[in-house]
GULO-654721 format. One line per field, with one value per residue (C-alpha): residue number from 1; residue in one letter; x, y, z. Coordinates in pm, whole numbers, plus 50000, padded with zeros to 5 digits. Example, Ala and Ser with C-alpha at 12.3 -4.5 7.8 and 13.67 -1.06 7.14 Angstrom:
REM residues 2
pos [1:2]
code [A:S]
east [51230:51367]
north [49550:49894]
up [50780:50714]
This chain:
REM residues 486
pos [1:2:3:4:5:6:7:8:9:10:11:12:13:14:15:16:17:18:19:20:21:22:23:24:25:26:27:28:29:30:31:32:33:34:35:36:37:38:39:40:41:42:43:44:45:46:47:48:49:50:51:52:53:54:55:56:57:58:59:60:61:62:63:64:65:66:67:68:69:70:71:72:73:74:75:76:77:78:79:80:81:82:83:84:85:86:87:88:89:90:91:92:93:94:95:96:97:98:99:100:101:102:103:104:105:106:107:108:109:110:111:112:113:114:115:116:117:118:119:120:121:122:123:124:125:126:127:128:129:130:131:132:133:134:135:136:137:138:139:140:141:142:143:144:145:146:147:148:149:150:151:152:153:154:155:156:157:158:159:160:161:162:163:164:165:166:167:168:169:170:171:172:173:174:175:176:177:178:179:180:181:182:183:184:185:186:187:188:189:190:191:192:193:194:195:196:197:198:199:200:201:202:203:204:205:206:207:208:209:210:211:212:213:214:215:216:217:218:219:220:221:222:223:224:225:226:227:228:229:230:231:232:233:234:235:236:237:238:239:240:241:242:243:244:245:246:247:248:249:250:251:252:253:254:255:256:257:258:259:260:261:262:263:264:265:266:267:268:269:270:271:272:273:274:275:276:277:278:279:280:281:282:283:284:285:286:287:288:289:290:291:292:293:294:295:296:297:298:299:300:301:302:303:304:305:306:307:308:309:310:311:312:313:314:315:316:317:318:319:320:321:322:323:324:325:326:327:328:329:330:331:332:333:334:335:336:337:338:339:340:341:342:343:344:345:346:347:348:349:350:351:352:353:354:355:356:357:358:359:360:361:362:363:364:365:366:367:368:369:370:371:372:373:374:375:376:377:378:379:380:381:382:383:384:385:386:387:388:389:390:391:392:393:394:395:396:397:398:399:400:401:402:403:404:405:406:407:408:409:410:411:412:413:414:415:416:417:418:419:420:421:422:423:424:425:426:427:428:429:430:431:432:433:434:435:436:437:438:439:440:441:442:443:444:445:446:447:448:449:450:451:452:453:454:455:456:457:458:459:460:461:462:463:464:465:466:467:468:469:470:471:472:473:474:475:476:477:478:479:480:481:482:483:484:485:486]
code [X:X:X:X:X:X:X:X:X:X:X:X:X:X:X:X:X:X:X:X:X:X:X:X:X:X:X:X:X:X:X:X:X:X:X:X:X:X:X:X:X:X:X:X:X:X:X:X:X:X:X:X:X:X:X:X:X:X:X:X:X:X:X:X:X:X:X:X:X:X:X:X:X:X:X:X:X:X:X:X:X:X:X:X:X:X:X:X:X:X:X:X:X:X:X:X:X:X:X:X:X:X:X:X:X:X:X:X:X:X:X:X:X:X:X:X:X:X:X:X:X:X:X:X:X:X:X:X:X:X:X:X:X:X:X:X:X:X:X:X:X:X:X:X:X:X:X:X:X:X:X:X:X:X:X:X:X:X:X:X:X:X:X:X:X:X:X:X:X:X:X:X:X:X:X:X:X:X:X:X:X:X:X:X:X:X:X:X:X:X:X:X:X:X:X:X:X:X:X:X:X:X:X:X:X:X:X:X:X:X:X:X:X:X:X:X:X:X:X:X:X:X:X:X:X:X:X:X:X:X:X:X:X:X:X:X:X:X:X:X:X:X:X:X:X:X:X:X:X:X:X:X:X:X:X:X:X:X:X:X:X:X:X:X:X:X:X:X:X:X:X:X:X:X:X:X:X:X:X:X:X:X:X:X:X:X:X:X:X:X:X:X:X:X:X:X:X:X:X:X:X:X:X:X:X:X:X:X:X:X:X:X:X:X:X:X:X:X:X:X:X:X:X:X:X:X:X:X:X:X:X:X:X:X:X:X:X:X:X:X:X:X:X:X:X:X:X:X:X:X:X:X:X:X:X:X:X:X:X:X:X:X:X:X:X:X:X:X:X:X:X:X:X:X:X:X:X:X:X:X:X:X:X:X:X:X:X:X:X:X:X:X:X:X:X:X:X:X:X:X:X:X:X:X:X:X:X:X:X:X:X:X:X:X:X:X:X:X:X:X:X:X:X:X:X:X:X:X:X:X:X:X:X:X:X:X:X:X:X:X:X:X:X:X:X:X:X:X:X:X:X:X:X:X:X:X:X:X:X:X:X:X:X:X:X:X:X:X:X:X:X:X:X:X:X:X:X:X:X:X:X:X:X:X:X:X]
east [70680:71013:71356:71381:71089:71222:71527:71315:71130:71462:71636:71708:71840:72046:72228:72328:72411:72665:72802:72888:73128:73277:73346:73545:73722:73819:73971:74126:74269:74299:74383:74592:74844:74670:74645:74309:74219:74236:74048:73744:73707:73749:73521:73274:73270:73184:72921:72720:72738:72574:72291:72203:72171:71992:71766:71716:71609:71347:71154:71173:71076:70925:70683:70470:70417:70387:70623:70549:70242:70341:70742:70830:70588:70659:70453:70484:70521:70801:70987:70980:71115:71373:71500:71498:71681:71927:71956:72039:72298:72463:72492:72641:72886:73018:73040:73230:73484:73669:73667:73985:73871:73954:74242:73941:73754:73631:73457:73321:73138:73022:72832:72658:72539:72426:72247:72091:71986:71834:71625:71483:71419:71243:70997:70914:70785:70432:70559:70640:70935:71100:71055:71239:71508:71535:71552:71859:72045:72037:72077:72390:72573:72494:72646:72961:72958:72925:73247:73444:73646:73921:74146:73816:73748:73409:73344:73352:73206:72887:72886:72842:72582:72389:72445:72333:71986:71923:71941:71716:71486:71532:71386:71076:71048:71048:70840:70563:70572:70558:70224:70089:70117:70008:69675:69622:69815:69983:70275:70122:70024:69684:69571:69677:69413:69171:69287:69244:68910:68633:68831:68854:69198:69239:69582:69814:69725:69777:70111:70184:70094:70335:70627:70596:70553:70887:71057:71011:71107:71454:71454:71349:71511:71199:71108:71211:71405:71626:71937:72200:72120:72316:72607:72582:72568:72825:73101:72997:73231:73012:72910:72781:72583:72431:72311:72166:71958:71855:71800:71725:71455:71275:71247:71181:70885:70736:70746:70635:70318:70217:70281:70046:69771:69750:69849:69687:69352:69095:69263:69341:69143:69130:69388:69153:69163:68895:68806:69054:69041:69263:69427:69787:69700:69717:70100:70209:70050:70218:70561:70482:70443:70747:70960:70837:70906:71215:71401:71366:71410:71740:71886:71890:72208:72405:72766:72804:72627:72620:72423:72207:72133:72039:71830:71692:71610:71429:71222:71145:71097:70760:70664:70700:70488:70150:70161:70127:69905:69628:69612:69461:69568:69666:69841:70031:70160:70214:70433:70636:70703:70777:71040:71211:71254:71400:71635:71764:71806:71949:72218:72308:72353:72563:72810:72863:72965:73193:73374:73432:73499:73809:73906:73883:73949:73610:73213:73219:72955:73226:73445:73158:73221:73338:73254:73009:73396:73585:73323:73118:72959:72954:72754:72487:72394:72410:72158:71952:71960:71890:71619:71436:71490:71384:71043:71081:70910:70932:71181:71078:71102:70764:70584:70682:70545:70217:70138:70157:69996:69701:69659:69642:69377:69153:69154:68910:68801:68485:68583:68933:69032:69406:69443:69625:69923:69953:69952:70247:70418:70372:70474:70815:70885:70892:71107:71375:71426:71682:71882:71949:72059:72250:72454:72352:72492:72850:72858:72716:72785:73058:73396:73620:73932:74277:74452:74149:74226:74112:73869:73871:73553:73646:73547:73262:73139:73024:72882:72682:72578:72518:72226:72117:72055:71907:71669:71530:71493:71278:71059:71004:70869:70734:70634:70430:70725:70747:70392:70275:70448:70336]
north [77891:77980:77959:78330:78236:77876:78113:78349:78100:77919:78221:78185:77837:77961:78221:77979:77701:78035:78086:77701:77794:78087:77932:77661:77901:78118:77815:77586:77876:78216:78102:77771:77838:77993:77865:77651:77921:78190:77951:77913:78302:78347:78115:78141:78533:78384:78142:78429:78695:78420:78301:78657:78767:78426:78497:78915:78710:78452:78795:78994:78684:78833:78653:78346:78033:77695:77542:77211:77091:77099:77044:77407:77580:77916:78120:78343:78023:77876:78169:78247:77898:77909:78246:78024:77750:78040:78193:77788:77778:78105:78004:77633:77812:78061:77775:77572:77850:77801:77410:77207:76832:76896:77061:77090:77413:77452:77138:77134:77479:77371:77058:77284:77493:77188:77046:77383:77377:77034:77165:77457:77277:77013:77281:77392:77059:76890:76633:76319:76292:76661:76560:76243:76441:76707:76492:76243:76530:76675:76330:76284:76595:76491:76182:76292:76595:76318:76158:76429:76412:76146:76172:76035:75636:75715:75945:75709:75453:75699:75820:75435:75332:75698:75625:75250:75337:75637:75468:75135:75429:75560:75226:75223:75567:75533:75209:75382:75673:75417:75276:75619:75663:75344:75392:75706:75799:76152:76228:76530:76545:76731:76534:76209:76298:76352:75999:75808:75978:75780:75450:75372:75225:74938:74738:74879:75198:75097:74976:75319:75487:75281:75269:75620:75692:75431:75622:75961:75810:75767:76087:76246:75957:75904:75501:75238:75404:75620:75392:75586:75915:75891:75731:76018:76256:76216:76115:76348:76650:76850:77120:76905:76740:77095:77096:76735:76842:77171:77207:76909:76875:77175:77083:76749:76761:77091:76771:76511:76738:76812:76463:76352:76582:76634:76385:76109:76333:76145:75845:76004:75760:75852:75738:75953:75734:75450:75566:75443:75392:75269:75530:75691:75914:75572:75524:75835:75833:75513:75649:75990:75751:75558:75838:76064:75751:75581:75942:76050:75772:75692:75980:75983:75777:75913:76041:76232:76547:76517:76151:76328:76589:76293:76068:76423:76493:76168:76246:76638:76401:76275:76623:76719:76419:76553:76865:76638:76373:76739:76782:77135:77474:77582:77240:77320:77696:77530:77271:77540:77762:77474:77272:77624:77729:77373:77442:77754:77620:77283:77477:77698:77368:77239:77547:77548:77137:77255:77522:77256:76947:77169:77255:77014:76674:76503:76607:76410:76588:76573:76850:77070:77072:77473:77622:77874:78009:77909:78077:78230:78388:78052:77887:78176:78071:77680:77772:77952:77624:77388:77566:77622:77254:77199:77396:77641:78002:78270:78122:77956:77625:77649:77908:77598:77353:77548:77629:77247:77112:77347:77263:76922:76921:77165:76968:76686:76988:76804:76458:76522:76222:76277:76418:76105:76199:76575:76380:76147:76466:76672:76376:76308:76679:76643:76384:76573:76851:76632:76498:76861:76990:76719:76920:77252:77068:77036:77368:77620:77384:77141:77215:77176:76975:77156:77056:77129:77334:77717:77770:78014:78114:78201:78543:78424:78165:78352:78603:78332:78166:78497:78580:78252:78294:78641:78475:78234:78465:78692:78465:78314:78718:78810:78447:78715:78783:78454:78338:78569:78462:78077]
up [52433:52297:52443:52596:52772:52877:53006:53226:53406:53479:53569:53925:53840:53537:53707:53988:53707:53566:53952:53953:53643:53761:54105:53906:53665:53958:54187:53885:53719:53912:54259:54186:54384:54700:55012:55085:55294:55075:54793:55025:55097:54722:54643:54908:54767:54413:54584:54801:54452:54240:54480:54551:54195:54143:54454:54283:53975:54168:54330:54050:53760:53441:53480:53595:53442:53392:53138:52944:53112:53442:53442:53541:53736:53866:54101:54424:54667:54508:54429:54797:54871:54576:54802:55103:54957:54831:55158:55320:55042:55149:55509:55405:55211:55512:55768:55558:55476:55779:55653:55610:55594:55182:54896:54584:54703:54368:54326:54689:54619:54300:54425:54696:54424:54198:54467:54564:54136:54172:54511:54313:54018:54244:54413:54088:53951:53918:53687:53771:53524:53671:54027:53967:53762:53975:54313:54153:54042:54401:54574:54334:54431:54807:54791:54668:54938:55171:55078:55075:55349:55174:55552:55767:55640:55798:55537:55292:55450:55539:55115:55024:55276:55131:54853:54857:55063:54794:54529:54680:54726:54402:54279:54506:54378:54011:54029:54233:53973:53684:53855:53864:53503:53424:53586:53498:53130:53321:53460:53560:53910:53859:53550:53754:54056:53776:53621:53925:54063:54080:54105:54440:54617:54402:54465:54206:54345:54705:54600:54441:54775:54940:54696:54710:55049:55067:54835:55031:55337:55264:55147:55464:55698:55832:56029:55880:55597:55823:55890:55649:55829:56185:55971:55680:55914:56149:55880:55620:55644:55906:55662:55439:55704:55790:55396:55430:55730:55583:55225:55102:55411:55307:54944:55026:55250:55002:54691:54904:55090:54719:54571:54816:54829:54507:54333:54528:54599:54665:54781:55138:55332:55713:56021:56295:56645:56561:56218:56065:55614:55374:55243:55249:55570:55762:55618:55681:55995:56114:55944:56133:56510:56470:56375:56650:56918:56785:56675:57013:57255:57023:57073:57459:57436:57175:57321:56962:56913:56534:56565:56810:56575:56367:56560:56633:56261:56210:56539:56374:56061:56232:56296:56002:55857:56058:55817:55522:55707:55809:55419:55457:55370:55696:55800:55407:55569:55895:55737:55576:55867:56066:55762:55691:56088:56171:55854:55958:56340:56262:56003:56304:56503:56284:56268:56593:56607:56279:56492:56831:56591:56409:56728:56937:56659:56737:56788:57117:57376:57611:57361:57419:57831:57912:57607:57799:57901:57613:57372:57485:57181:57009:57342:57341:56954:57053:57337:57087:56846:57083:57294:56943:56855:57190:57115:57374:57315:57229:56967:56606:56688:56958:56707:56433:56667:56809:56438:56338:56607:56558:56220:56287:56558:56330:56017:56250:56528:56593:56666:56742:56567:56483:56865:56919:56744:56858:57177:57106:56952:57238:57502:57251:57244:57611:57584:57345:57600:57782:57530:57421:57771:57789:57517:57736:58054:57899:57744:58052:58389:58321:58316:58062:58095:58194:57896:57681:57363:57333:57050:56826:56616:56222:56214:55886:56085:56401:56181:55998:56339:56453:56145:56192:56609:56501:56253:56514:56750:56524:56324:56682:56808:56453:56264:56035:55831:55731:55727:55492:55178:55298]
């Protein structure tokens, strides 16, 4: 394989690696002396050109391939996710125009886009070596996005403790990987399963399952290995909160779902009520439990809507972890309906906390009291979020959860053995209805204070939250459109 060929498998990725220059050219040099205002537009203009010509280049690839035994692999499935990733990017990008929590435009954009090249890179890989790459290069440029509010001490404080737990699980990672190849002599995840069949769940392989399954869980903030998230994401700069609890999720759970079932095949054991096998469906099951419970009862108290939407992300976390527990093909297209709704619904979330916090200092829930007067645009997309996080139909948020759950009870339709956690999920779903009208209490029936301040939506930003309401709202009615590139 020559380079031109190297070139047109990574052209999506090239193209935005290009934008990431230009954005820095055009802030440094062109618009040095312009207001930060005026950067941001110019560079959020730079940002949206680039991912669309890199998300033109991901549909319409020359062709299909798989580069180096397994360290670029291009096909239909992750183009489309490269586009969605893209698309994630492009929202990120128009909330955080409005942003003023920092003076270097330039370098703020261009970290989006690096991480956004580290996420595609990372869908694209069934090599141990490029996953790890391709996961520390987008973990790097999310640390720093953390921290990049310099006037909030939180900020900083939030970056380190990120940082700290990511790179702990960094450690679990690579060591688990290093096991893999050890007993096996791949890094490739196929020729691993074909290593390690026939060998049975000896203990360095067990201790691979778990390192791994460690490893991942930071990653996703899922029990135990969740503790940076409420901290990251309520004193990260609020826009690069949204791109923690979006992108990274849906390239992180696409990895981990194919780490696991393929590269482990074999060793899936069983965690079905009473039949239970060593295994790594048992760990993620008990991973799946505790962040299902734990997420959701946490979150009842929370007075800040931006740690709720945390302890909420661990609790969708658990969800998330029955798609990869089911191990099928429909649990697989369930799990990526469901990852890529809750992305696009938790981004939307996220705008609308960025548009109350600027105007109102703080992401307390009781800021959000009036806003059904105040804004009322703004409140009719935050009842859209929140209903769909909620899993209410006809939105994409009970379409993401019916689908799951579905999948889950089918893959054991006889015995009905992992019935036990749709249960729990179903019960804890129940449970996260409150908590989000709590939110839905302040903005619609509450009053807001008399000296409270007016707010005014940035004319990008409602347009963003606007798509975003629209796109929940239609996958929920027509889940078709999505499905069929799953």
């Amino acid at each position: 394989m020559n380079y031109l060929q190297i070139l047109q498998l990574a052209a999506p990725e090239t193209a935005l690696a290009i934008t990431v220059l230009m954005v820095l050219a055009v802030d440094l040099i062109a618009l040095r002396g312009q207001t930060v205002e005026q950067r941001f537009h110019a560079g959020m203009l730079v940002s949206i050109i680039g991912c669309l010509m890199a998300a033109i280049l991901a549909f319409a690839h020359f062709e299909q391939g798989n580069l180096l035994n397994g360290m670029l692999v291009v096909d239909p499935q992750t183009d489309f996710l490269k586009v969605v990733l893209l698309i994630l990017t492009i929202f990120t990008v128009m909330i955080s125009a409005s942003g003023k929590f920092t003076e270097h435009v330039g370098e703020y954009l261009s970290l989006v886009l690096l991480g956004t090249i580290g996420l595609m890179f990372l869908v694209s890989a069934e090599d141990l070596l490029m996953i790890f790459i391709s996961l520390e290069l987008a973990s790097l440029s999310l640390y720093i996005l953390t921290a990049f509010n310099k006037r909030n001490a939180r900020s900083s404080e939030a970056a380190l403790k990120y940082f700290l737990f990511g790179g702990m699980s960094a450690a679990f990672l690579l060591f688990g990987f290093s096991l893999l190849y050890g007993l096996s002599g791949s890094t490739n995840l196929p020729q691993i399963a074909a290593g390690l069949a026939g060998r049975g769940l000896d203990p360095l392989l067990l201790v691979a399952i778990v390192t791994t399954v460690i490893g991942f869980g930071f990653k996703v903030a899922a029990v135990p290995f969740h503790l940076w998230a409420p901290d990251a994401y309520e004193g990260a700069p609020t826009p690069s909160a949204a791109f923690i609890a979006s992108g990274s999720k849906v390239a992180s759970f696409y990895i981990l779902a194919k780490i696991m079932t393929m590269g482990f095949a074999g060793a899936e054991g069983s965690a079905i009520w009473q039949g239970y096998v060593s295994g790594w469906t048992p760990v993620i099951a008990i991973v799946a439990a505790l962040s299902m419970v734990l997420g959701n009862l946490t979150a009842i108290v929370q007075s800040s809507v931006k740690r709720l939407l945390a302890y909420s992300a661990i609790a969708h976390a658990g969800y998330m972890l029955l798609g990869v527990l089911a191990s099928t093909p429909s649990s697989h297209s369930a799990l990526l309906f469901y990852v890529i709704t809750y992305a696009l619904t938790v981004l939307g979330a996220f705008g609308v906390v960025t548009v109350v916090e600027a105007a109102t200092g703080s992401d307390a829930m009781a800021n959000f009291a009036g806003l059904g007067r105040r804004a009322p645009g703004l409140s009719l997309c935050l009842l859209v979020f929140l209903l769909s996080l909620a899993g209410i139909p006809p939105l994409a948020g009970f379409i993401g959860k019916f689908f799951l759950f579905s999948a889950v009870v089918g893959t054991d339709a006889e015995h009905l053995g992992l019935l036990w956690l749709v249960i729990l999920a179903i019960v804890m779903s129940a449970v996260s209805f409150y908590y989000y009208l709590q939110v839905l209490k302040q903005a619609w029936v509450l009053d807001a204070a008399a000296n409270a301040p007016a707010i005014k939506v940035p004319l990008v930003t409602m347009v963003a939250l606007v798509l975003l309401a629209g796109l929940v709202i239609l996958l929920g009615c027509a889940p078709g459109l999505l499905t069929r590139h799953l």
